[in-house]
N, C-alpha and C positions, 0 to 999 in steps of 0.2 A: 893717588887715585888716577885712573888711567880718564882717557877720553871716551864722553857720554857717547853711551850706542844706541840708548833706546829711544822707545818711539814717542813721537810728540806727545800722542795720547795719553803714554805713560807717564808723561812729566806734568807737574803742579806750574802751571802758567805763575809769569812775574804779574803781578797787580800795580795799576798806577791809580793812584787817586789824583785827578783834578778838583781841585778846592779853589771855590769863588770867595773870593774876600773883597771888602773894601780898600783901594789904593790910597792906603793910609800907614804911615809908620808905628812900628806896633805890632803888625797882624801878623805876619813870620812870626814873631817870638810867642803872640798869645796861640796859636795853630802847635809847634811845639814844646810847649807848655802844657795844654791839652792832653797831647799826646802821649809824650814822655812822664805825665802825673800818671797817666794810665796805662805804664808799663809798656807805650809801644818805641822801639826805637824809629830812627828816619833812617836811610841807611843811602838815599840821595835824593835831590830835589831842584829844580828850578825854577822860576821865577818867568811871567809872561806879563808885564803891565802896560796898562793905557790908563789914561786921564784920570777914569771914575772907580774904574774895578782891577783887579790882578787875579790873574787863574796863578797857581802853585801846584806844580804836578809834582808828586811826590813817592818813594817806594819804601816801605816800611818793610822790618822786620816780622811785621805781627798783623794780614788783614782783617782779618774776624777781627780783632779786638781795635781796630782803628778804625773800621766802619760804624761799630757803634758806639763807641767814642764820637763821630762824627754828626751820629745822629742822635744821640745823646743831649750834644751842644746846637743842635739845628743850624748846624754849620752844610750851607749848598756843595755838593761834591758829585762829580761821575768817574767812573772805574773804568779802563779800558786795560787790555793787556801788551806788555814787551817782552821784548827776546832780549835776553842780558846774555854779553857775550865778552868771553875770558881774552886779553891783549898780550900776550904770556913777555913778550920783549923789548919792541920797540916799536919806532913812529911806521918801521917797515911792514908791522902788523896791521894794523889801518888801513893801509894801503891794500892788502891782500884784501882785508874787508870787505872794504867798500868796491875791491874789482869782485870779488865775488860774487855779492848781490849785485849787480852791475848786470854780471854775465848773464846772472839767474834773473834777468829784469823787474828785481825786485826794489820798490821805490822805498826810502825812507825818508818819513815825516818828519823826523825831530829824534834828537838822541842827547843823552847826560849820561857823563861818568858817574857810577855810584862810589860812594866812599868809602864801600864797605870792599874788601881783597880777601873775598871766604878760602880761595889758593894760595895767598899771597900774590897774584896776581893783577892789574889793573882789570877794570871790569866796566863796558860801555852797554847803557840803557838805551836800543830801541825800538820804538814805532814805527812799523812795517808796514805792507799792504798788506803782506799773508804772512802770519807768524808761523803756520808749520811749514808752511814752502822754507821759507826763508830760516829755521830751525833745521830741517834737512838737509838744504842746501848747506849749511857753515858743517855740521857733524859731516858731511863727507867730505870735507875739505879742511879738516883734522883742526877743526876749532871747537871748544869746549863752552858748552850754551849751556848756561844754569838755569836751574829752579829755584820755585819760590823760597825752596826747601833749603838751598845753599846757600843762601841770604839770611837765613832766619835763623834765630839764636838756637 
C-alpha cells in the first residue's frame, strides 16, 4: 500500500477515549475487562494519575461499540481525536517528526505508541493543536497517517 494521499476530510479520524477512574488498583484491568467482554480491542493506552483519581486515555479498535460499553457501565469518559502516524525505520524517523511539525508550528500535547503495526510498522498516537494541518503537513513530507480504519479489525 502506497503512501496516504487523500484529504483529511476523507479520512475517519483516530478516536481517544479519556476514562476517569478511581486511583485504585484494579481499575485498568476492570476498564479492559469491560471492554474486551464486549468485543472491543485496546490497541494502546496510557495511564495519567494523581492521589485521588487516574484519566486512562485509550484507542480501541471498535468506537461505536466502546462508547456504549462505556456508558452502559456509567463509567465518566471524553473523546477527543489523534493523528496516528507510521515510524517506517528508526529513532531517525522521530527526529524527522517532530522537525516537521516543528517547522509547521504545530505543537504536541502528548503522544503514545500504539501496540497495534496495521503495516508492520511502529505507529505513534498524537495530540495536536490542528489535526488536519498537522495531517497534511506529515502526507507531504512522505509520512503515512492512519485511520480509524487502519487500526480496526
Amino acid at each position: 500500500m502506497g503512501l496516504q494521499t487523500a484529504r483529511e476530510g476523507e479520512r475517519e479520524k483516530i478516536t481517544q477515549f479519556s476514562v476517569y477512574v478511581e486511583n485504585k488498583a484494579g481499575r485498568l484491568l476492570d476498564l479492559v475487562r469491560i471492554l474486551t467482554g464486549g468485543g472491543v480491542d485496546i490497541v494502546g493506552f496510557t495511564i495519567l494519575d494523581s492521589i485521588d483519581a487516574a484519566v486512562i486515555r485509550l484507542v480501541v479498535d471498535d468506537p461505536t461499540n466502546a462508547r456504549s460499553l462505556l456508558q452502559e457501565h456509567t463509567i465518566a469518559f471524553n473523546e477527543s481525536t489523534l493523528v496516528a502516524v507510521e515510524l517506517p525505520q528508526s529513532a531517525e524517523d522521530l527526529r524527522k517528526l517532530l522537525a516537521t511539525l516543528l517547522q509547521a508550528e504545530i505543537n504536541i500535547y502528548f503522544s503514545y505508541p500504539l501496540m497495534t503495526r496495521p503495516y508492520g510498522k511502529a505507529v505513534l498516537a498524537l495530540r495536536v493543536e490542528d489535526d488536519e494541518l498537522a495531517t497534511s503537513v506529515l502526507i507531504r513530507n512522505q509520512f503515512r497517517v492512519l485511520s480509524q480504519k487502519d487500526i480496526s479489525r
